[in-house]
C-alpha positions in Angstrom: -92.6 -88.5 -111.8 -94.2 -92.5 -111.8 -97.7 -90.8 -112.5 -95.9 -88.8 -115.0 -94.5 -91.8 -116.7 -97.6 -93.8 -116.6 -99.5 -91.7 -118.4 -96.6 -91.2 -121.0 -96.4 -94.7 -121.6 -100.3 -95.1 -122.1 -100.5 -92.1 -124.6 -97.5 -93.9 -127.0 -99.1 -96.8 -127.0 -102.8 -95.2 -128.1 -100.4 -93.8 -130.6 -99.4 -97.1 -131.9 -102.7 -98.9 -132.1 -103.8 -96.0 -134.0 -101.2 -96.1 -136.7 -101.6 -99.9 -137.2 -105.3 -99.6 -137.3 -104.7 -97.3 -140.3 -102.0 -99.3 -142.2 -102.3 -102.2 -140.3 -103.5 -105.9 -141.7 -105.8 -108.4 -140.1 -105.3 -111.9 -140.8 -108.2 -114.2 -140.5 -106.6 -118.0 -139.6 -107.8 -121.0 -141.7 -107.1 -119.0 -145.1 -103.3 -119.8 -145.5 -100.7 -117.0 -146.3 -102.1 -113.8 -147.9 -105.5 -115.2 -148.1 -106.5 -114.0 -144.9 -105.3 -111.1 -145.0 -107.6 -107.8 -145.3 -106.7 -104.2 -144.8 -109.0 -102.8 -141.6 -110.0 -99.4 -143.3 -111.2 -102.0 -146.1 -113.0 -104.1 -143.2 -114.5 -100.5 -141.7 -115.5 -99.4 -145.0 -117.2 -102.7 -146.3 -119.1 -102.6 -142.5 -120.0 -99.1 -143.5 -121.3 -100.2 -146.9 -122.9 -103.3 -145.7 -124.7 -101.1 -142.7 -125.8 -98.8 -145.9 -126.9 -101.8 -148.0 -129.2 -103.5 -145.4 -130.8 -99.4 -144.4 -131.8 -99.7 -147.8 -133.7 -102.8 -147.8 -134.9 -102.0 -144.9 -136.8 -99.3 -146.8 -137.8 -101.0 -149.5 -139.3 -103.6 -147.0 -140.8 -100.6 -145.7 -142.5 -99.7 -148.5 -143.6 -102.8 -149.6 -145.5 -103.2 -146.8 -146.7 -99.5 -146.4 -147.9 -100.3 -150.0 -149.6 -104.0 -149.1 -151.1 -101.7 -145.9 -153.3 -99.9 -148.9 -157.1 -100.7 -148.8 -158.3 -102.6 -151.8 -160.9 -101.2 -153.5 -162.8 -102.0 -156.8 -164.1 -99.1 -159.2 -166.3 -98.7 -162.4 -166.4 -95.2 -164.4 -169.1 -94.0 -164.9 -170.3 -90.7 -167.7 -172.9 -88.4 -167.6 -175.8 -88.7 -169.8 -178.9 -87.6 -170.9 -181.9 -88.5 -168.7 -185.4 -88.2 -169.0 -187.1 -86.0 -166.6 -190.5 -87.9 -165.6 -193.2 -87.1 -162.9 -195.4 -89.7 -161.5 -198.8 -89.0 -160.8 -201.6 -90.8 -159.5 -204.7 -90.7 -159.7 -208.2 -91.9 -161.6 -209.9 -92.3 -165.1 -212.9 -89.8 -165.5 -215.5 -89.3 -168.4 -214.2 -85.7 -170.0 -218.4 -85.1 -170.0 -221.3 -86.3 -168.2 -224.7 -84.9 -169.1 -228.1 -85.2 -168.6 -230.6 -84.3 -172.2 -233.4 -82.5 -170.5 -237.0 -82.1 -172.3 -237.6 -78.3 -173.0 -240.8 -79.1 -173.3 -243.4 -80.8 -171.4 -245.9 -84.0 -171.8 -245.7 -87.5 -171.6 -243.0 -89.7 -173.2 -244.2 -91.6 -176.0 -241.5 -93.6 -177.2 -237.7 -94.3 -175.5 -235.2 -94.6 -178.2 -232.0 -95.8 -176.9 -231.1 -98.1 -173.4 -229.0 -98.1 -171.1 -225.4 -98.9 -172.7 -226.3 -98.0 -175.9 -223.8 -95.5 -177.8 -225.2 -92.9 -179.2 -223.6 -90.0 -181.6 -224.4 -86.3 -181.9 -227.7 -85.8 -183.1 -229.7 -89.3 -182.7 -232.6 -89.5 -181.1 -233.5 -90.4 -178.0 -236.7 -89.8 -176.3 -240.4 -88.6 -177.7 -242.8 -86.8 -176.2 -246.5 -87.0 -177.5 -247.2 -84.1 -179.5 -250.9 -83.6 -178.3 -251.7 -80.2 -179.6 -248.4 -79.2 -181.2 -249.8 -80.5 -184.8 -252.8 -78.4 -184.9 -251.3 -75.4 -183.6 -249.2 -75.6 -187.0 -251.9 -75.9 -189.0 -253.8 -73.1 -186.6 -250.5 -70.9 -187.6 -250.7 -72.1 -191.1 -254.0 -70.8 -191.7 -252.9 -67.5 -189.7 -250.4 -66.7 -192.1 -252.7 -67.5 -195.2 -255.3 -64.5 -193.8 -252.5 -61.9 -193.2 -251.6 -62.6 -196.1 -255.0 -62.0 -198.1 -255.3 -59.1 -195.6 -252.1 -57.2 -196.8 -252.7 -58.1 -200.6 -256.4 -56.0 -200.2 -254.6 -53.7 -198.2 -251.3 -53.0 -200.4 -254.1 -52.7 -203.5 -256.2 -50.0 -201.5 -253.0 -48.2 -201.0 -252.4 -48.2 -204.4 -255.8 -47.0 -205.7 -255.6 -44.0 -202.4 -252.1 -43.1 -204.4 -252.7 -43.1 -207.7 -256.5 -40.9 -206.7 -254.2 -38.3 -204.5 -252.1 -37.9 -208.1 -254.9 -37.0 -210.2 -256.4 -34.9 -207.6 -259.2 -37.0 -207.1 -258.6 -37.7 -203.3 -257.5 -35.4 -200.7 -254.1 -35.3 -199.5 -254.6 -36.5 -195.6 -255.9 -40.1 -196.7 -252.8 -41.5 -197.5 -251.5 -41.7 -193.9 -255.3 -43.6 -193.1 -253.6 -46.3 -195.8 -250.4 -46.4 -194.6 -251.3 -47.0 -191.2 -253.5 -50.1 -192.8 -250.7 -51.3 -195.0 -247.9 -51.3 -191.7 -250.8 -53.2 -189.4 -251.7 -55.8 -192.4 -247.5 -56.1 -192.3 -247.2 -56.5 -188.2 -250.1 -59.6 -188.7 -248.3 -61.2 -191.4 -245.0 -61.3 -189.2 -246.9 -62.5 -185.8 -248.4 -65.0 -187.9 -245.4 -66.3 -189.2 -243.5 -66.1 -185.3 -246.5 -68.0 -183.8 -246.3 -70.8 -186.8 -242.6 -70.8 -186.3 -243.0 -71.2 -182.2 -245.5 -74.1 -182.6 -242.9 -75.6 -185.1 -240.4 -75.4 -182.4 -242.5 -77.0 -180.0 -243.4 -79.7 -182.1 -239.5 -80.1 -182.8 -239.1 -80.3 -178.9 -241.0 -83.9 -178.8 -238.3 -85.1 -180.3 -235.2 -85.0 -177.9 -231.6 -85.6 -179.6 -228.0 -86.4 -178.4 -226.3 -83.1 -177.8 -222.9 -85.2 -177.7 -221.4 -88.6 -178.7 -221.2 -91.2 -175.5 -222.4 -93.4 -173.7 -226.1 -93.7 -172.1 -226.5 -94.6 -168.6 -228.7 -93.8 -166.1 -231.0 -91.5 -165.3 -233.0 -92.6 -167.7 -236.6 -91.9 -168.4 -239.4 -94.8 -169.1 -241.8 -94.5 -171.5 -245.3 -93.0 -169.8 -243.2 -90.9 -167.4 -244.3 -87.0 -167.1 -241.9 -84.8 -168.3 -241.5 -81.4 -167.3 -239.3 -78.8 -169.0 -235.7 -79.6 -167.4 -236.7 -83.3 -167.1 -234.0 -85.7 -167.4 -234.8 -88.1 -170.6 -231.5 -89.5 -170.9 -227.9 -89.1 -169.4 -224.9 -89.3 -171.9 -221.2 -89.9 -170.6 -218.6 -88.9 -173.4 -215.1 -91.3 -172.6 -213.6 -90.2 -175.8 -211.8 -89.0 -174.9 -211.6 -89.9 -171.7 -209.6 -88.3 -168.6 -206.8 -88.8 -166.2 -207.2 -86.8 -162.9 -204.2 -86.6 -161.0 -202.6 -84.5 -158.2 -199.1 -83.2 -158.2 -197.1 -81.7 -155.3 -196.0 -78.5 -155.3 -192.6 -79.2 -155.3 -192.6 -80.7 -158.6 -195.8 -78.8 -160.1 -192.9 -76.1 -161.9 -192.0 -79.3 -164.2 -195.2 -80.2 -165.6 -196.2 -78.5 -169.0 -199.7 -78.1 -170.9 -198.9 -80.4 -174.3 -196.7 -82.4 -173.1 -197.0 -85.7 -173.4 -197.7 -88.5 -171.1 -198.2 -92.3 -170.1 -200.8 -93.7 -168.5 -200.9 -97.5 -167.2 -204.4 -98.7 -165.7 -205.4 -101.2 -163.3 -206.6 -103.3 -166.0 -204.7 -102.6 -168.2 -205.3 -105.1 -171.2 -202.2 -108.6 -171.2 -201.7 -108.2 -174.6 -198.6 -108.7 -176.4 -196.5 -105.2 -176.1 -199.8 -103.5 -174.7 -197.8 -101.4 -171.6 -199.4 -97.8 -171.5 -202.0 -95.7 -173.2 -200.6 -92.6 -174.6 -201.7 -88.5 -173.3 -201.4 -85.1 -173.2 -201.1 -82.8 -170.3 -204.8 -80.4 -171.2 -204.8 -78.8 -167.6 -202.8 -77.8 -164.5 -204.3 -76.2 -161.8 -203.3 -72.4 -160.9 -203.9 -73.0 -157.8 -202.8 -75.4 -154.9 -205.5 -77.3 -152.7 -205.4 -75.4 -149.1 -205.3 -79.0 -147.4 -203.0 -80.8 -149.2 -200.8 -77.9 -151.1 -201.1 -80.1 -154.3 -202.0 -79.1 -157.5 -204.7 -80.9 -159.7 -203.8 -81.7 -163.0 -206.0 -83.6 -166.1 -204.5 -85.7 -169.2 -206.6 -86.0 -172.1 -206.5 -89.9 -173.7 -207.7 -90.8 -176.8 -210.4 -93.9 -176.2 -212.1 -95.0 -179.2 -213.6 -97.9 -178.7 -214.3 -96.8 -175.4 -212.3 -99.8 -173.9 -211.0 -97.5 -170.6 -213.5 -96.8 -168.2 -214.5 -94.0 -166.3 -213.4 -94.7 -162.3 -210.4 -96.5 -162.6 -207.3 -96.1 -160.5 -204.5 -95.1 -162.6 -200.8 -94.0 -162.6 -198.9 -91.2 -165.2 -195.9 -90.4 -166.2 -195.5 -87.3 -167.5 -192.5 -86.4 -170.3 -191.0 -83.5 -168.7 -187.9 -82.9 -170.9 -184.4 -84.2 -170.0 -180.9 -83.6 -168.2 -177.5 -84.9 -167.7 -176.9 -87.1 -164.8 -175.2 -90.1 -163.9 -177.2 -93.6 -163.9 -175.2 -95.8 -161.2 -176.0 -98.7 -159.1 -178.0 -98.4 -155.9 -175.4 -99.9 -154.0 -173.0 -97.8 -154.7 -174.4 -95.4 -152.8 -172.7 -94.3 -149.0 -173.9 -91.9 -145.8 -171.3 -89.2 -144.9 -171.0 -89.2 -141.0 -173.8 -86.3 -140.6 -176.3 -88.6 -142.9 -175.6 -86.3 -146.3 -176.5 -89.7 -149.2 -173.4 -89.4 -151.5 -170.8 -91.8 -153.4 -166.9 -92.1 -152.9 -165.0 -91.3 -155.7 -161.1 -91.4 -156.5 -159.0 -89.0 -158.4 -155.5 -89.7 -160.7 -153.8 -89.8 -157.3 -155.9 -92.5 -156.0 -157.3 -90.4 -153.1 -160.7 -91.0 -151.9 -163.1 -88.0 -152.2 -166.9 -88.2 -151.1 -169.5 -86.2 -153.0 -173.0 -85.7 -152.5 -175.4 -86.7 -154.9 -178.8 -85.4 -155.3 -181.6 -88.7 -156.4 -183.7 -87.1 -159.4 -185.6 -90.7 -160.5 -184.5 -94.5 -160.4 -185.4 -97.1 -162.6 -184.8 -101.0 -163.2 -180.7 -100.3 -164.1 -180.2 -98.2 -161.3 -180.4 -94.8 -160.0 -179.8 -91.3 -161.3 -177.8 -88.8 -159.5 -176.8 -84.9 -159.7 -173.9 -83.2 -158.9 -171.1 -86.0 -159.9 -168.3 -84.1 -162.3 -168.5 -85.7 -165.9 -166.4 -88.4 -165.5 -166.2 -90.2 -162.4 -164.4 -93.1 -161.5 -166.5 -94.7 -158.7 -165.8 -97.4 -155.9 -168.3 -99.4 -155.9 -166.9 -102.4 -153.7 -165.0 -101.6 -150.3 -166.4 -97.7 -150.0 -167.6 -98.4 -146.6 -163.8 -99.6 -145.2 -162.5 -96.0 -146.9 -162.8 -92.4 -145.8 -162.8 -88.9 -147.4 -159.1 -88.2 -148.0 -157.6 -91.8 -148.0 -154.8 -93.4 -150.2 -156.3 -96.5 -151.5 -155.2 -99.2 -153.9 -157.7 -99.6 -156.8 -159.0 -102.1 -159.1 -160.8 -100.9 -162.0 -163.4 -102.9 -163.0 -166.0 -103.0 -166.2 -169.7 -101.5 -165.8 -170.7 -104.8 -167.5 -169.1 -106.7 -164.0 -172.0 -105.1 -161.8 
């Protein structure tokens, strides 16, 4: 019955605390009458509230630090546009022709025309051969021609006289083919006389030994005294306008390169002259087919030289027009490996993720460098992309093209 009791007791009394914590008042001392007083649902609720309030900051403090936790980044946008495709060649300067005026006849030289240096057009002269005999084989063939003549004049008027006997009766019949026979050999002398005065014409006309093209002369060249044979060099003749650029291009690019297009060609000495940079070509030749050793393809550029101011030997670099593309021009170092070594740049969308792309290098230049395979518009870190990676949120700045 105690144990009974004991436990009866205890349950009223956790009754009672329970009902005054409900409807009950707590009264804080120091505040006076009624000021201290505070309902204790109140003071549970407000704890409640308070508990509530602080969460809250809590997660705001979260999140401005998740958002201070952001790398920093600084970007540029960059649009595509239109680049000119070029292809670099090197190579040499070459005459377009070099050759050497042969005698096509034979004898001694008489008189040399032009030196070494000299420019010469088509059609000057520039050696002579002593014409020995030549003269009075002329005048042999002259003389030739004057008795085949006389010859086919008596024989023409014994024809006539045959004929005009034969139509009166007066000769027989069969003669006439006696005359005709006369009258077609007095023809066949008059024509060999006439080929044999126009071959020792010729060969008088071969003493005298002319440019066959514009250029240059320069050595061999013959002295006067000197033997020549037929095929004898008397002079050689280098034509530099205009003059040639002989490259080789490799295979790889040999698809780009064009006959007409045009071209740029810079010397080794090239000129310091005020705004004097290139000389100007055109692509005449590409070679069908590759060189076994090298798998490169020859190609020539024609180059107007008219004052022959570029020589023939020179080393020399071209850049061929080859049309143009769209592609991005962007700074060098804006450039970033992926992890397997793919060359690429680290872009960021409207979310602000990072995204990496791989970029194809077509050609480079003093601004920067040009890339394939960016979309149109592409906003571009081009500080910090080494501290980010494909996929991250990032915090970025943008920044004007004109900053770099």
């Amino acid at each position: 019955m105690k144990f009974l009791s004991s436990y009866g007791i205890a349950f009223i009394l956790i009754l009672f605390v329970a009902g005054w914590l409900i409807t009950g008042t707590l009264i804080e001392g120091g505040k006076g009458p009624g000021k201290g007083e505070k309902s204790i649902v109140e003071m549970i609720k407000g704890s409640d509230e308070q508990a509530s309030s602080e969460e809250k900051v809590d997660a705001k403090q979260e999140e401005s630090q998740e958002e201070e936790k952001l790398q920093s980044v600084r970007t540029v946008v960059f649009n595509a546009q239109a680049m000119p495709i070029s292809v670099s060649l090197r190579g040499r300067t070459k005459a377009s022709t070099s050759i050497s005026v042969a005698a096509q006849t034979s004898g001694i030289i008489e008189t040399i025309h032009v030196s070494k240096g000299d420019v010469v057009k088509l059609g000057d002269l520039l050696c002579t051969i002593e014409s020995g005999t030549r003269q009075a084989q002329i005048v042999q063939g002259e003389a030739s021609i004057a008795q085949a003549k006389a010859s086919l004049a008596q024989v023409e008027a014994d024809f006539a006289t045959n004929k005009n006997l034969r139509e009166k009766g007066l000769a027989a019949a069969n003669t006439a083919r006696s005359f005709e026979v006369q009258l077609q050999a007095a023809k066949s002398s008059l024509a060999a006389a006439k080929a044999a005065l126009a071959g020792a014409e010729l060969e008088l006309s071969r003493t005298k030994i002319h440019a066959k093209i514009s250029g240059i002369v320069q050595d061999p060249l013959a002295n006067v005294g000197d033997m020549m044979n037929i095929g004898a060099t008397c002079a050689t003749l280098v034509q530099l306008d205009p003059i040639l650029f002989a490259g080789k291009i490799a295979e790889a690019k040999v698809s780009l390169i064009q006959i007409g297009m045009n071209a740029k060609i810079t010397t080794i000495n090239m000129p310091p002259i005020k705004g004097f940079k290139h000389h100007e070509g055109e692509v005449i030749y590409v070679s069908p087919s590759a060189d076994e050793a090298t798998r490169s393809f020859n190609v020539e550029i024609k180059i107007a030289n008219p004052n022959n101011n570029i020589r023939a030997g020179l080393s020399a670099s071209a850049i061929v027009n080859a049309g143009e593309t769209v592609a991005h021009l962007i700074p060098q170092s804006a450039l970033t490996l992926a992890s397997d070594g793919t060359i690429g740049v680290k872009i960021v969308d409207e979310q602000d993720v990072v995204h990496f792309k791989k970029v194809t290098l077509v050609n480079d230049d003093t601004k920067g460098v040009w890339v394939l395979g960016l979309p149109d518009i592409a906003q571009m870190i081009i500080f910090g992309q080494e501290y980010v990676v494909d996929g991250q949120l990032v915090a970025p700045t943008l920044v004007s093209g004109e900053a770099l």
